[in-house]
C-alpha positions in Angstrom: 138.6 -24.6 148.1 142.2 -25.6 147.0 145.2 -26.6 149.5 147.9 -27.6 148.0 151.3 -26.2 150.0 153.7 -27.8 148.1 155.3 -26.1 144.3 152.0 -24.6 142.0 150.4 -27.5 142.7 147.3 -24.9 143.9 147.4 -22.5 140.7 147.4 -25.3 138.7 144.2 -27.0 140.3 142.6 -23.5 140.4 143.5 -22.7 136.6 142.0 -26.0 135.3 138.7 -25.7 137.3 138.4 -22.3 136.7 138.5 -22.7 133.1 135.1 -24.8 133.3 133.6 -22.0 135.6 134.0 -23.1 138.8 134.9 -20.3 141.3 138.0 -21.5 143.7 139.3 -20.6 146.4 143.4 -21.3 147.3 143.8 -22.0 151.4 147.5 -21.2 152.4 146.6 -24.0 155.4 144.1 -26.3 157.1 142.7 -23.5 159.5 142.2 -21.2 156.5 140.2 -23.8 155.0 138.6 -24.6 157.8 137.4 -20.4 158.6 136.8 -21.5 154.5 133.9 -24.1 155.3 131.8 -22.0 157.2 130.8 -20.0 153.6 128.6 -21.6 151.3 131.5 -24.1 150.2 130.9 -26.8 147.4 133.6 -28.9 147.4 138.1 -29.0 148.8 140.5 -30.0 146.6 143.8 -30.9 148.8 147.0 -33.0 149.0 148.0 -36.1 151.2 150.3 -33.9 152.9 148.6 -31.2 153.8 146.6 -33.0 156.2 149.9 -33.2 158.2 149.7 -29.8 158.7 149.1 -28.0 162.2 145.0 -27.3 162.6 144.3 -31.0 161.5 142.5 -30.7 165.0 140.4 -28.2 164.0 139.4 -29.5 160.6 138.1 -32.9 162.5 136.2 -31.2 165.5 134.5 -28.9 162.4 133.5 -32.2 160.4 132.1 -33.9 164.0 130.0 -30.8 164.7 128.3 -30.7 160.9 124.4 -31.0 161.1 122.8 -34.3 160.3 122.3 -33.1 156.4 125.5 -31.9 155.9 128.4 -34.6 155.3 131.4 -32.3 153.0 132.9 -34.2 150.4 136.7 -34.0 150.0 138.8 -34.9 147.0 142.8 -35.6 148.3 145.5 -36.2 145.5 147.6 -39.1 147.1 151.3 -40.2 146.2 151.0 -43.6 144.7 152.5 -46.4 147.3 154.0 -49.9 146.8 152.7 -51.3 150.3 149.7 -50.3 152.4 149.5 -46.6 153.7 151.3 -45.7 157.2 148.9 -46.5 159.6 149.0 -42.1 161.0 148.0 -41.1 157.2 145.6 -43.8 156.6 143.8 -42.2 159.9 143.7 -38.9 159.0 142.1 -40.0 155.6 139.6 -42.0 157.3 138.8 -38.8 159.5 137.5 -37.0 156.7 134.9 -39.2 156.0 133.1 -38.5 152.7 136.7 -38.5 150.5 137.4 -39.2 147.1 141.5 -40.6 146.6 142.9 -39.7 143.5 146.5 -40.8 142.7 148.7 -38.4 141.1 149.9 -38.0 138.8 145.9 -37.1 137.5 145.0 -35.9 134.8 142.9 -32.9 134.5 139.8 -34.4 133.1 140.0 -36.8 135.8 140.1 -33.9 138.5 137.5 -32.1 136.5 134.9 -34.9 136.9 135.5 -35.7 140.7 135.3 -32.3 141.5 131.7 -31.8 139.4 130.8 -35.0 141.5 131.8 -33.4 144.7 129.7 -30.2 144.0 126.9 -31.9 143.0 126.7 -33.9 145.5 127.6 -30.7 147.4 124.3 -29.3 145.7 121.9 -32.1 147.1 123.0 -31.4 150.4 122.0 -28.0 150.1 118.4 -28.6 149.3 117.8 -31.5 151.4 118.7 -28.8 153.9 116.8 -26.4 152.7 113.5 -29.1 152.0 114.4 -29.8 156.0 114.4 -26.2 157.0 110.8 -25.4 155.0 109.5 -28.9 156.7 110.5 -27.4 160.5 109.2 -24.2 159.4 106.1 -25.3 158.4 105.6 -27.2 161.6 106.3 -24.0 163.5 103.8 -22.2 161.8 101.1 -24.6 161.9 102.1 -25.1 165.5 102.3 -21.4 166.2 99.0 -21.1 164.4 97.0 -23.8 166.8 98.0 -22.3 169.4 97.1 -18.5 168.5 94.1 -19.8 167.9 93.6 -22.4 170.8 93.4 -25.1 169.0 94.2 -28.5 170.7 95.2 -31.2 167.8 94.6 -34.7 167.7 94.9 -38.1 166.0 92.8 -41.2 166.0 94.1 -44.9 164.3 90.7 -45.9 163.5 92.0 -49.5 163.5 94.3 -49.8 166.6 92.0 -47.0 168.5 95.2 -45.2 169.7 94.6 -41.7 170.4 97.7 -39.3 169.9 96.7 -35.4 171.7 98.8 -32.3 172.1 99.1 -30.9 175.0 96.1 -28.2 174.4 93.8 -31.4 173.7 94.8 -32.4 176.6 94.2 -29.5 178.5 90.5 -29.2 177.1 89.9 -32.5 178.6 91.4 -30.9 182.2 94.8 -33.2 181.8 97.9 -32.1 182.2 100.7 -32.2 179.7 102.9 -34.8 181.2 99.1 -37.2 181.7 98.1 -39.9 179.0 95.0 -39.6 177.7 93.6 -42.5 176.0 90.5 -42.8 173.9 88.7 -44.2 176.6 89.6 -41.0 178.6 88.3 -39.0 176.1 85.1 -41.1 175.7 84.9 -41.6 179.7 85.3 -37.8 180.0 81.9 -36.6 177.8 79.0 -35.6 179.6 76.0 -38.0 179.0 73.5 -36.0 178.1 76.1 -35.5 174.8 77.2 -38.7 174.4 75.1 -40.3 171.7 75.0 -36.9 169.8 78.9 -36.9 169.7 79.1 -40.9 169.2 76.1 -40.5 165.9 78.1 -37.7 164.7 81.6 -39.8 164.9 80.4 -42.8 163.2 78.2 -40.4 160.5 82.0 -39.4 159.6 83.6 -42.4 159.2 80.8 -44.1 157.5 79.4 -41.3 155.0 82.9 -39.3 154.8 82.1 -35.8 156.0 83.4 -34.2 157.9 83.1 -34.8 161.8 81.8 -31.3 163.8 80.0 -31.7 166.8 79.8 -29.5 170.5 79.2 -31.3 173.6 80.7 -31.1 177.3 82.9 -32.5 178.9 83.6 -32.7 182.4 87.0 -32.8 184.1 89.0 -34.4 186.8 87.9 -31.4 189.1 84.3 -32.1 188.8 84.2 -28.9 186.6 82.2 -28.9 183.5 83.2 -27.8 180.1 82.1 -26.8 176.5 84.3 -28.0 173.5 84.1 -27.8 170.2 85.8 -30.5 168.4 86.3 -31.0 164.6 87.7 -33.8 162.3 87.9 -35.2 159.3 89.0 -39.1 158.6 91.8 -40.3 156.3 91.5 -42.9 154.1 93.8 -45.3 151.9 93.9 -45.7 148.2 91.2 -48.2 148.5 88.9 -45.7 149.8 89.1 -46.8 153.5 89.0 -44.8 156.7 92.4 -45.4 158.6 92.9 -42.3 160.7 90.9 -39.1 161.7 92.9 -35.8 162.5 91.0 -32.5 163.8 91.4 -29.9 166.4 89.5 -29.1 169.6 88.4 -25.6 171.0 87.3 -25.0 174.8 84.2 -22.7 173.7 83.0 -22.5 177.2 82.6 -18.8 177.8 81.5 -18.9 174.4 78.6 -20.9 175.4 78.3 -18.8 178.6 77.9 -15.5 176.6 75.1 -17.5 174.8 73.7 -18.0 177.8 73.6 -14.8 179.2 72.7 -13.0 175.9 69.5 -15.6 175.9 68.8 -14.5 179.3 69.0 -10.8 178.6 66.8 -10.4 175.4 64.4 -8.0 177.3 67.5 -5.3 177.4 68.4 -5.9 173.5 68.2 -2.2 173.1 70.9 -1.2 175.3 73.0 -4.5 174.5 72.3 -3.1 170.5 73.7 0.3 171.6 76.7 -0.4 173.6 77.7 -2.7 170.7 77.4 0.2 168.4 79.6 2.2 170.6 82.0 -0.3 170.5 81.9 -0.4 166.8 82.2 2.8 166.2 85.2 2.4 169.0 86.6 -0.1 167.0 86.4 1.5 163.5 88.0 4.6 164.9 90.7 2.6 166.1 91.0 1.0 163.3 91.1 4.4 161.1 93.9 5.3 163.8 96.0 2.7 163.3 95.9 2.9 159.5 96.9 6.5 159.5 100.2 6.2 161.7 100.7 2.8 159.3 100.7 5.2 156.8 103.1 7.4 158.2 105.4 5.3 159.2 105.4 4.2 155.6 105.8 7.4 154.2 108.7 7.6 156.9 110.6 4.2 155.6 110.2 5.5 151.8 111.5 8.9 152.9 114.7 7.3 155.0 115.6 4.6 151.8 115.4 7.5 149.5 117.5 9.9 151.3 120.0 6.7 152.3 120.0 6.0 148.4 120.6 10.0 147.6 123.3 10.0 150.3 125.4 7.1 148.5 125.0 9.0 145.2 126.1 11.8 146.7 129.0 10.5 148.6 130.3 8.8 145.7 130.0 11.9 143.7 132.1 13.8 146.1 135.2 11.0 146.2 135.2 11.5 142.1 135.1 15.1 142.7 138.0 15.4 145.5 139.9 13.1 143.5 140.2 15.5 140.8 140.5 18.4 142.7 143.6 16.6 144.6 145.5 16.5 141.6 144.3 20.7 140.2 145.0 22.1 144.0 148.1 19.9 143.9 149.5 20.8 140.9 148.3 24.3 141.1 150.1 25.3 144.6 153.2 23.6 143.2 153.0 25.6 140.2 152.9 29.0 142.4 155.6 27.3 144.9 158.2 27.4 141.8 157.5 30.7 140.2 157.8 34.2 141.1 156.1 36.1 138.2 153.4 37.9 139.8 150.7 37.2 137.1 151.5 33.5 138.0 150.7 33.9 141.3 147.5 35.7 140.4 146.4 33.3 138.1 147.0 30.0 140.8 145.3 32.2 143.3 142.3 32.6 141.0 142.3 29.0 140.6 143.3 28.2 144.1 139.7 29.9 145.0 138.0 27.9 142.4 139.1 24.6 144.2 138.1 25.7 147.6 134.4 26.7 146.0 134.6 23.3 144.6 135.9 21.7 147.9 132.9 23.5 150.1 130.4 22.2 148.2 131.8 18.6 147.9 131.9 19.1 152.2 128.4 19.6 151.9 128.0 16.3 149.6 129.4 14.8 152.5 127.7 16.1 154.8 124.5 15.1 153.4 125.5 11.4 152.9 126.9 11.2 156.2 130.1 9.9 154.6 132.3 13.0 156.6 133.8 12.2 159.6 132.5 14.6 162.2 134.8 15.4 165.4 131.8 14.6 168.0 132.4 16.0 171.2 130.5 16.9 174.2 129.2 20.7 173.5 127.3 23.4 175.7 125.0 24.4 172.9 124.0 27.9 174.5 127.5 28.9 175.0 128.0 28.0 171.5 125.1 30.0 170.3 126.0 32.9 172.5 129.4 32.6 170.7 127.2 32.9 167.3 125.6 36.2 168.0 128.0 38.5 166.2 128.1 36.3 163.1 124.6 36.2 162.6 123.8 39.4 163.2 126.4 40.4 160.3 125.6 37.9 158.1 122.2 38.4 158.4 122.1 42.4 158.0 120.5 44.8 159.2 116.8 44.2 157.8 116.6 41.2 160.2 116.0 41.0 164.2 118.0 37.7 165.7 116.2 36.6 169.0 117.8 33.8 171.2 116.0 31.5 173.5 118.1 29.8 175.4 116.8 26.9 177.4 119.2 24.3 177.5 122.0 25.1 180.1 124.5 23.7 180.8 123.6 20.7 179.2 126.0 19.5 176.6 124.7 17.4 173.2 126.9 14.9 171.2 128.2 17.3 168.1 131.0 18.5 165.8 131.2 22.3 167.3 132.2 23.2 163.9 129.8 21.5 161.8 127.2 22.8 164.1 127.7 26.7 164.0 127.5 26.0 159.9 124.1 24.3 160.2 122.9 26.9 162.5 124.5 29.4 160.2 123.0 27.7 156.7 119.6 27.8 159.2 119.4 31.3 160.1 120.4 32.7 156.1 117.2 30.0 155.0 115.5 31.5 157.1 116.5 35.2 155.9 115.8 34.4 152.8 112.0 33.3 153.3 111.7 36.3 154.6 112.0 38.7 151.8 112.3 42.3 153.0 112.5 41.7 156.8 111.7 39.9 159.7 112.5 37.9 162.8 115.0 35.0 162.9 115.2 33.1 166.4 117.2 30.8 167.8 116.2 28.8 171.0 117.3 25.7 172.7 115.9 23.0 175.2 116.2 19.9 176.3 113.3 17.2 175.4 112.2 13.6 176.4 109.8 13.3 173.4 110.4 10.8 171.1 110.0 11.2 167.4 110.7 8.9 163.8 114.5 8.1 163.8 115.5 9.1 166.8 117.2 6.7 169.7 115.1 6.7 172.9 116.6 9.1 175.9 117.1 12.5 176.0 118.1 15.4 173.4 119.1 19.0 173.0 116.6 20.6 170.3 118.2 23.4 168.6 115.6 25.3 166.9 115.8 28.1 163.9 112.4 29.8 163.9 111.4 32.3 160.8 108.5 35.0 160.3 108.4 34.1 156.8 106.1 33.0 154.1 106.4 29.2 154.9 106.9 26.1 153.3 103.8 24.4 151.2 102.9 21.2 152.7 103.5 19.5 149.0 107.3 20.6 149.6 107.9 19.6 153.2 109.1 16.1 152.0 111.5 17.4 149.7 113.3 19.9 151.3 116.0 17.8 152.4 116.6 16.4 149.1 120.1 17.2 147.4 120.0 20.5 145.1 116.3 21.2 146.0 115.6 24.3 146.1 112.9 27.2 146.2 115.2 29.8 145.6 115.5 31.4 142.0 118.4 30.5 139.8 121.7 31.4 141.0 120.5 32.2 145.0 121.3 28.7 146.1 122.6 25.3 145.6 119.8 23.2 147.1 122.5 21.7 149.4 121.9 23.5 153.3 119.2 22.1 154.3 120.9 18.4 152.9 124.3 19.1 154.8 122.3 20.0 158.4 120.4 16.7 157.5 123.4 14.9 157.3 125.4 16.4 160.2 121.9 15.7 162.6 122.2 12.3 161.6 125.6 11.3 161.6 125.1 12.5 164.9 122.7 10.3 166.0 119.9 13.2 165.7 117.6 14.1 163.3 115.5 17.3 161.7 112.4 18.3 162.4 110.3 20.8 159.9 107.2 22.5 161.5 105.9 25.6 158.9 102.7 27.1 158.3 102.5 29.1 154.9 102.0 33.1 155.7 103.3 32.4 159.1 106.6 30.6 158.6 108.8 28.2 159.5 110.8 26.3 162.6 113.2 23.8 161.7 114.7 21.9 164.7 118.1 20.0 165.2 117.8 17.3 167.5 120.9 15.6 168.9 121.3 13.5 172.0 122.4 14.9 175.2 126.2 13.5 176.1 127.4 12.7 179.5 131.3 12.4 178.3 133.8 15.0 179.8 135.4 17.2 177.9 138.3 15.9 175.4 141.7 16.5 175.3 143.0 17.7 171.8 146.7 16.6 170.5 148.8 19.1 170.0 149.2 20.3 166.2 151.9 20.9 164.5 152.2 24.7 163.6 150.3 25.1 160.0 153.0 27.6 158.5 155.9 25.0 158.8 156.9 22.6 155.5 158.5 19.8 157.3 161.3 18.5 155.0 162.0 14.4 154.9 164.5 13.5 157.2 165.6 10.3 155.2 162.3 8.3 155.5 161.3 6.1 153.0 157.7 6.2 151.6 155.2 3.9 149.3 152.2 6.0 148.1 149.4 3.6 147.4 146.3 5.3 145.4 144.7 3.6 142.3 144.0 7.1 140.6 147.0 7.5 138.5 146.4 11.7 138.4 146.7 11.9 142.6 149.2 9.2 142.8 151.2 11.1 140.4 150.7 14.1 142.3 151.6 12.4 146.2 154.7 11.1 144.6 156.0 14.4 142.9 155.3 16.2 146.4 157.0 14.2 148.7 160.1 13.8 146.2 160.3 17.5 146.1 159.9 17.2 150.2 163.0 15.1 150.0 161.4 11.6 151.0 162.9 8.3 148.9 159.3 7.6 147.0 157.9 4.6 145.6 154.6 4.1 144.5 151.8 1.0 143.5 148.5 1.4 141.8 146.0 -0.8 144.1 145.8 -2.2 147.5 146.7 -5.9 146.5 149.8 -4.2 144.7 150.9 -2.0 147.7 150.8 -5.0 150.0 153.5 -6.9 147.8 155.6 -3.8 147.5 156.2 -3.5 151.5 158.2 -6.0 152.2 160.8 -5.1 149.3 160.4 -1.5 149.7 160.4 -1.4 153.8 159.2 1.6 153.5 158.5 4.2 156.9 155.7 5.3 156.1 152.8 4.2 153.7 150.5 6.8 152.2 147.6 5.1 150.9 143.9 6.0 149.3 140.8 4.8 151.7 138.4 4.0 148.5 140.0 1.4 146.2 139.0 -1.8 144.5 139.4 -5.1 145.8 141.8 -4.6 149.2 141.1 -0.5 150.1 142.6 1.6 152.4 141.5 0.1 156.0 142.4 -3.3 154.5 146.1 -2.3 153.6 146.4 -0.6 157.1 145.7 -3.5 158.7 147.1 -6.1 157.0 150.4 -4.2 156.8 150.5 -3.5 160.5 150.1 -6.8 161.9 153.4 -7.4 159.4 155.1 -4.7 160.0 154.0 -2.9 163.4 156.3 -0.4 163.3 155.2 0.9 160.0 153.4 4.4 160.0 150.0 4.9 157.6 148.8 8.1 156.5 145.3 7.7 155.1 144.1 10.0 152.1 140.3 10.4 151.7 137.8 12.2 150.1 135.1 9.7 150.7 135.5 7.1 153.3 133.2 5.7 155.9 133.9 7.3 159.1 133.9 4.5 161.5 135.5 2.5 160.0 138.6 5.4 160.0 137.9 6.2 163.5 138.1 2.6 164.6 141.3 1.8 162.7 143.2 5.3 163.3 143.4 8.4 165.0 142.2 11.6 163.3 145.7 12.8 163.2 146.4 9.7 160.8 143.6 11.1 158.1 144.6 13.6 155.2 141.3 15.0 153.6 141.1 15.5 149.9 141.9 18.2 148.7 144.9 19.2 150.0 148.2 21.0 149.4 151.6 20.1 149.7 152.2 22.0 152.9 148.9 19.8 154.3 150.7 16.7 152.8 153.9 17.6 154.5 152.6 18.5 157.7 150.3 15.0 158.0 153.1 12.5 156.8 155.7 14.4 159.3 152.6 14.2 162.2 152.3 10.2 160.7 155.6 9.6 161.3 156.7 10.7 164.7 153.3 9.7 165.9 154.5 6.3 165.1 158.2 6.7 166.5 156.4 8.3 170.0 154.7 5.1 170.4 157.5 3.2 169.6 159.1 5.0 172.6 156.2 4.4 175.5 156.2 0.6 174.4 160.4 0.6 174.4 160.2 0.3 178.5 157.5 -2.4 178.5 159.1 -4.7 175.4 162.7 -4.6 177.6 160.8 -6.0 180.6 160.5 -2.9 182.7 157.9 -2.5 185.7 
């Protein structure tokens, strides 16, 4: 970490310890490189005077608080002095602590070899932490382990005769943890009937070397009487003699009692024999239980990381996808904008329905990888379904009966309406299709308490699409979910239904459940949870047939795909807006303040500072500033926590869509500028 706030000082330090490899960081104050400590930092490089800097406080109360390992090392380039140092600066050098004074002006090898000190020292530091963290850890466990197993530990100094006991030990000998207990306790404590057998088996150990194992009773403070089972083994110096014994003690008193009583009941060994078969078998059943939901919820995990993995190939396939198909819908509804000849106009059609082929299935790509933001709202599923009944029936035809069994009320689940009906819809034509010639498709609803793998505890609507068709093998029930699977012959499907109703269940917070029997058929469910929210209030639209012209704004289009920047920048000129454009996020950022633009227009998925960074950055700058996002892959909560959905232009889109988002962008902005106007003059 580099601060340096005064000419290139910074680059320059960076530059010549980059060059040997070393990865640097340049800190525009002392609170930056103080949030900078808390990563995994080796070494700061920094000048005299920026420790005179505001958030010297900060630095100090951060180098107080380190752990006992830690102690950062500094390097500060001082100013070369006649006399001795102002007694302030002198202080706040001191106040570092571990600090290395080089005079400038240095020369680079000179910086080059503190600064490999520094780290290395750095380094050390690291893994005497680390050593110190393995040491605690391995104390834990072998703390935690004596006491799973209820194991009192203990050391004897054969030559002093000091006794150290945990509190366990302790306890076995009836103390309490706060009470000493001496060697003499322990001695004092043994019943004497045991006593020689324990003392002969002590002395065997120290004298022969074996190790010390013996049973006897002891009887506590109480008057109560106790079995123990205590076990040692002595230590001995270089020189081959005994110094210390360490072992563990275990109260084995009902273990002894059980002895008892079994010796007492050998005359009813039969029964004893079978009820311990019983138990066995008991036992092994259990055990054959346990292993088979292990198993599942293995087969579950694997199934969940694969379809996670498949949804981020999926999703990124889809942003490459809508970025090209940006720039063909673009181009080609500007293309049918400026021409009149009719075969024109056929021909951009033609390839205007091309694009939106293309766009469904991309919406399904998204779907599947949960990447799409879904409008979740509080919905009535029966009235919804109810609302279906004349779509299914004619997209179904006339060879299939549609049933509904409507259980759920008026209670409402937590769903996009829209992306619903087109699960429900993809649904009912799988299950037409399993079908063959004819049959019965229903649709039924209740509410459930049950809990199933990947679902949140509490209560759900289950939406259920039930077939009477030839079923799903049980070989291909894990795979039906899977992207462009499919059991349909070539050219009757894409393999992508059953992956976008996956993807909307989850994104949800539901899941799908697939129940099928082959010759019988299937029922696949939707589960999503039951919301308690109100119904939401909509913001009013803009009317879709309108173009909205520029009314002198100024915008920077910021997109790192030269084809749909290109595209953006040609629109909104031909809109009448003053354009400029950058190719990155970084890029867009510098432009702002020279451009001052209204309105930025700027892709979500970029390298190195995307879309949500920009938007953020630029509005704690600027807060006046409008942002229109452009997406065709983006993760949804992190939209929906920056921005309204009003805010968000889907890829593809056409210049009408463009138009009508960055006018919506823009007087969204100036209508909040208006309800804060009252509060930032001071009134009530």
């Amino acid at each position: 970490m580099i601060l340096a706030p005064r000419g290139r000082d910074g680059p320059v330090i960076a530059e010549t310890l980059a060059n040997l490899g070393y990865r640097t960081l340049i800190c525009p104050d002392l609170g930056a490189l103080t949030e900078a400590l808390q990563e995994k930092a080796g070494a700061a490089v920094l000048t005299e005077e920026a420790l005179a800097q505001d958030g010297a406080e900060t630095l100090s109360a951060w180098l107080a608080a380190q752990p006992p390992w830690s102690d950062f090392p500094f390097i500060v380039l001082v100013t070369k002095q006649a006399g001795k140092r102002a007694q302030a600066d002198a202080a706040r050098l001191q106040a570092i602590g571990n600090i290395v004074l080089l005079e400038r002006p240095i020369n680079g090898e000179t910086l080059v070899s503190a600064a490999a000190s520094a780290v290395r020292a750095r380094r050390r530091q690291y893994l005497a932490r680390d050593q110190l963290t393995d040491q605690v850890k391995a104390e834990e466990q072998l703390r935690f382990a004596l006491e799973a197993g209820h194991l009192g530990s203990w050391e004897l100094d054969l030559e002093t005769q000091h006794l150290t006991a945990s509190k366990l030990a302790k306890a076995h000998f009836g103390r309490a943890a706060d009470e000493a207990l001496t060697l003499d306790d322990a001695q004092a404590a043994v019943h004497p009937d045991d006593a020689v057998r324990r003392l002969a088996n002590l002395d065997a150990s120290i004298t022969q070397g074996g190790d010390y194992q013996v049973e006897y009773r002891v009887i506590w403070p109480d008057g109560s009487v106790h079995w123990l089972q205590v076990r040692g083994r002595p230590n001995r110096d270089a020189w081959g003699k005994p110094r210390r014994m360490t072992g563990v003690t275990l109260d084995i008193t009902e273990r002894k009692a059980a002895e008892a009583a079994l010796m007492e009941m050998n005359e009813t060994l039969e029964l004893r024999v079978a009820a311990s078969v019983h138990e066995l078998r008991c036992a092994n059943q259990r055990l054959i239980d346990e292993i088979g939901e292990r198993e599942q919820a293995q087969a579950a995990l694997i199934q969940a990381q694969k379809m996670d993995a498949i949804g981020q190939l999926t999703g990124g396939i889809a942003h490459d996808f809508n970025n090209l198909l940006t720039a063909i819908v673009g181009n080609v509804d500007m293309i049918a904008k400026r021409s009149d000849d009719p075969r024109i106009q056929r021909m951009a059609a033609n390839a205007l329905e091309g694009v939106e082929r293309a766009t469904r299935l991309t919406a399904q790509l998204l779907a599947f990888s949960r990447s799409q933001q879904l409008d979740l709202q509080a919905v009535e599923v029966d009235a919804l379904i109810d609302g279906m009944d004349d779509l299914l029936t004619r997209t179904l035809g006339h060879t299939v009966e549609v049933r509904t069994d409507l259980h759920a009320g008026a209670t409402r689940a937590n769903a996009d309406p829209n992306q619903l009906e087109l699960a429900i819809l993809n649904l009912a034509i799988n299950a037409r299709d399993a079908m063959g010639e004819g049959g019965t498709v229903t649709v039924s609803s209740r509410v459930a308490d049950d809990w199933y793998e990947g679902l949140q505890p509490g209560r759900h609507v289950v939406i259920a699409v039930s077939d009477t068709g030839h079923g799903i093998p049980p070989d291909l029930l894990q795979k039906v979910f899977d992207p462009f699977f499919t059991t349909k012959s070539v050219g009757k499907g894409t393999g992508l239904g059953l992956s976008q109703v996956y993807g909307i269940a989850t994104q949800s917070g539901g899941t799908v459940r697939v129940e099928s029997t082959v010759g019988v058929g299937t029922a696949i469910e939707i589960w999503l949870p039951v919301s308690h929210a109100g119904e939401r209030l909509r913001p009013s639209e803009l009317p879709q047939s309108e173009t909205p012209l520029s009314l002198g704004e100024r915008v920077l289009v910021i997109d790192d795909d030269p084809g749909v920047r290109r595209f953006i920048v040609q629109c909104l000129k031909s809109l009448g807006y003053s354009v400029t454009e950058a190719a990155g996020g970084q890029a867009g950022l510098d432009r702002i303040p020279v451009d001052r633009p209204n309105l930025i227009v700027v892709d979500f998925a970029m390298p190195g500072v995307n879309g949500a960074q920009v938007a953020v950055q630029a509005r704690q700058a600027f807060p006046d500033l409008a942002v229109l996002l452009v997406t065709g892959y983006a993760d949804a909560r992190s939209i929906k926590d920056l921005v309204t959905s009003e805010a968000v232009l889907r890829k593809p889109f056409k210049v009408s869509d463009l138009a009508i988002a960055v006018r919506r962008a823009l007087e969204d902005t100036k209508r909040l500028e208006l309800e804060l106007l009252p509060t930032l003059h001071g009134a009530p």
